[in-house]
N, C-alpha and C positions, 0 to 999 in steps of 0.2 A: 932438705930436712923434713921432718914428718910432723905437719902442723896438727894443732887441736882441735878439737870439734868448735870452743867456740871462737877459734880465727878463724876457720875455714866459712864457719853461718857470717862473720864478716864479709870475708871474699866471696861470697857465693849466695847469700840471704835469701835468693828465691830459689830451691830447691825443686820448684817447675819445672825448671831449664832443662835440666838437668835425665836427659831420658836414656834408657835403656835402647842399645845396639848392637847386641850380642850378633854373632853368624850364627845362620841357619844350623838345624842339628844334621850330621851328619849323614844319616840315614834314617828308612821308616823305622829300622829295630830302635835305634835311639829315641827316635819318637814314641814310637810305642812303651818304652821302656820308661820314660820319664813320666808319660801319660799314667802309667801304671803306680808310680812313687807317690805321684799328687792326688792322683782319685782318691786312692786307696788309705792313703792317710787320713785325708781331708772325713773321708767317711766315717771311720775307725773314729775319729776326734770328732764325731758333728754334733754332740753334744756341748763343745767347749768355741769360747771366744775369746783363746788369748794364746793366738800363734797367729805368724805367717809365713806362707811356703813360698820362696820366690822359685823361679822356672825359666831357667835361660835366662836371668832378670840382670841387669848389669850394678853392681856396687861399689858406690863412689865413695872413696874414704880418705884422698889425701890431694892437696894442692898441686904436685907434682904429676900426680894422675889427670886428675883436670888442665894443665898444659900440656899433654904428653894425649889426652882425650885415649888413655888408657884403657880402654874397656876391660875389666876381672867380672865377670857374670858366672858363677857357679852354674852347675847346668843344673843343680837342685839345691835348694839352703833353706833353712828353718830358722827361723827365732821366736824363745817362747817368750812370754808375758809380755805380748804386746796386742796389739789391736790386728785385727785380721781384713781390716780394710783394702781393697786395690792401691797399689802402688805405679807410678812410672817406670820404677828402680828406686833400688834402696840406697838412700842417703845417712850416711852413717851421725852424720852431726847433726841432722834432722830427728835422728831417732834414739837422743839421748845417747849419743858414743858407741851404742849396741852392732857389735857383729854378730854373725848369721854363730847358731851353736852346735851345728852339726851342719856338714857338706856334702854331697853326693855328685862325685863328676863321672861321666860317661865315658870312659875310653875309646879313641876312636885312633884311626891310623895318622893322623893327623894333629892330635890332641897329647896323645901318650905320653911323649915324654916331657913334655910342659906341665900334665898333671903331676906325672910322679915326680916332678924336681921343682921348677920354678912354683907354681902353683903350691905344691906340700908346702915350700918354705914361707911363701905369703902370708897363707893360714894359719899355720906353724908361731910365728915371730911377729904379724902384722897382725891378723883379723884374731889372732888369739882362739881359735875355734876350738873346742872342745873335744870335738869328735871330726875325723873326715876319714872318708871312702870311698872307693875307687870301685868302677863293675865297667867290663867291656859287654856289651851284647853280644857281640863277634865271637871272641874268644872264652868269655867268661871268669874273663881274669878276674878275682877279686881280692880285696884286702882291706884294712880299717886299722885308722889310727886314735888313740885316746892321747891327750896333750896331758903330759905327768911331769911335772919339774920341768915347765915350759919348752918339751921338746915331746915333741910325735914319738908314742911308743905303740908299737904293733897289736892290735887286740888280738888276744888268742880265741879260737875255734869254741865253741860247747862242741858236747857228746855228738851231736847231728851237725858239724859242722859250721853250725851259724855263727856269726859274731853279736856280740851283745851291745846293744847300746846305753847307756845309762842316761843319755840325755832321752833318748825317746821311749825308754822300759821299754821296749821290743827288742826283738832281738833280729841281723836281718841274714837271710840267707838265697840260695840259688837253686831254685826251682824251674823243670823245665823249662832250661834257658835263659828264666826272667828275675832279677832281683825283687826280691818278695819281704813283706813286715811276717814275725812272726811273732806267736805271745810266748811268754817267757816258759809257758809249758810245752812250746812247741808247735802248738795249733796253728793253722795256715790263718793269718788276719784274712778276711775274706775282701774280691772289691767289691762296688755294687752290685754291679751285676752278678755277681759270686752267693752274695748276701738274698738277693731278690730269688734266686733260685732254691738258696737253700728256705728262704718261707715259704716259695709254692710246694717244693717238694714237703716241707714240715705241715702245708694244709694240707698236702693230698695223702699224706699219711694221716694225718688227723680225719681225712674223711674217709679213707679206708676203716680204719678202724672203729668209726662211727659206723658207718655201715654194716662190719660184721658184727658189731655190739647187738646193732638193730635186727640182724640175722637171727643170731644166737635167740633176740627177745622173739620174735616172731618162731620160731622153732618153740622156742619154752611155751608160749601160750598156743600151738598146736597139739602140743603133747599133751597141756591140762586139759585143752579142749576134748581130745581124744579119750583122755581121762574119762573125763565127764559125762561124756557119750557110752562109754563102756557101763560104768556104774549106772547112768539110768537105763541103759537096757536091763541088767544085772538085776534093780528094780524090778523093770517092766517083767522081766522071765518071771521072777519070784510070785508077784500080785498074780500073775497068771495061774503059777501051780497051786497057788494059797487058793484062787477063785474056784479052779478045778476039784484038790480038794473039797472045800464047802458045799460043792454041786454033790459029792458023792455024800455027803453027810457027816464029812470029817472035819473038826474043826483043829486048823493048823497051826492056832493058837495055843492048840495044847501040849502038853509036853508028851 
């Protein structure tokens, strides 16, 4: 039977013990792939302290699991309004009853059909998840579930293919190759690195265009200068003919 959060802090009161033992990710694209889920959020949110991302992280939620030493570790899961602190693994009776509110598992040859079946149903009926999704790197399989009258129902597509999330107001979709955040207008979420580029490129534009500003001012004040130089020659001709004039006995002054 499926004990409570606080029987279980009974049988289990140091939630120490209690560590994360996921297997290895499958491959580097999975690695890379996951790498990309966490940065990239983690960025996107660094403003904020009240989420955390767990990563291959193992979730213990029921007494039967801890005899059974169960391992369920989502290869990505979120919970918000909580503290963003490091964790071992997340203990579900440690953290106020809270399951993860959005899921991301990695499809792999070995993984698949435990995600799309045992796994959905877990989530589904057990961890009560809100949202969960599914991406191969391999393949590109993707899809996304929203939990409506306590059963997983399929999100549909936007106009550019992405699915929406409502837990994370992103939206998430598949870009060359990679599962990516998107903002709800579309724009690609950037990762750091993504981000750091587009400021140097936004300085180096900023000093391009300072530069031809400066161009443009250095041009303006050649031409005045040229100006200036024309007029007092203009001057100087005049005072001459006025001078020559006078020498002949004509005053130029006159009309």
């Amino acid at each position: 039977m499926y004990v409570t959060a606080p029987q279980m802090a009974d049988l289990m009161p140091d939630a120490r013990q209690l560590l994360s033992d996921e297997p290895e990710m499958e491959s580097t694209l999975h690695y890379q792939q996951l790498a990309l889920l966490v940065s990239c959020l983690e960025w996107h949110w660094r403003e904020r302290q009240d989420f955390f991302i767990g990563a291959n992280l193992t979730v213990w939620y029921s007494h039967q699991q801890l005899r059974r030493r169960d391992f369920r570790g989502p290869d990505f899961f979120l919970v918000l309004d909580t503290s963003p602190e490091p964790r071992n693994s997340w203990v579900v009776w440690e953290e106020g009853g809270r399951y993860p509110d959005l899921i991301i598992e990695l499809l792999s040859n070995s993984t698949a059909a435990i995600d799309r079946a045992d796994k959905k149903s877990l989530y589904q009926n057990i961890f009560r998840t809100p949202e969960y999704f599914w991406f191969s790197p391999e393949t590109l399989e993707f899809q996304g579930f929203r939990l409506v009258d306590k059963t997983y129902q399929p999100i549909p597509p936007d106009e550019q293919g992405h699915l929406p999330s409502q837990v994370l107001g992103l939206r998430l979709g598949v870009v060359e190759g990679q599962l990516r955040y998107f903002e709800t207008s579309g724009t690609l979420v950037p990762t750091p690195t993504e981000s750091a580029l587009h400021e140097i490129q936004h300085a180096e534009r900023e000093r391009e265009h300072a530069e031809q500003e400066r161009a443009r001012a250095d041009q303006e004040h050649a031409r005045a200068e040229q100006e200036r130089l024309r007029a007092e020659q203009a001057n100087q001709h005049a005072e001459h003919l006025a001078q020559r004039l006078r020498e002949l006995g004509v005053d130029p002054d006159q009309p």
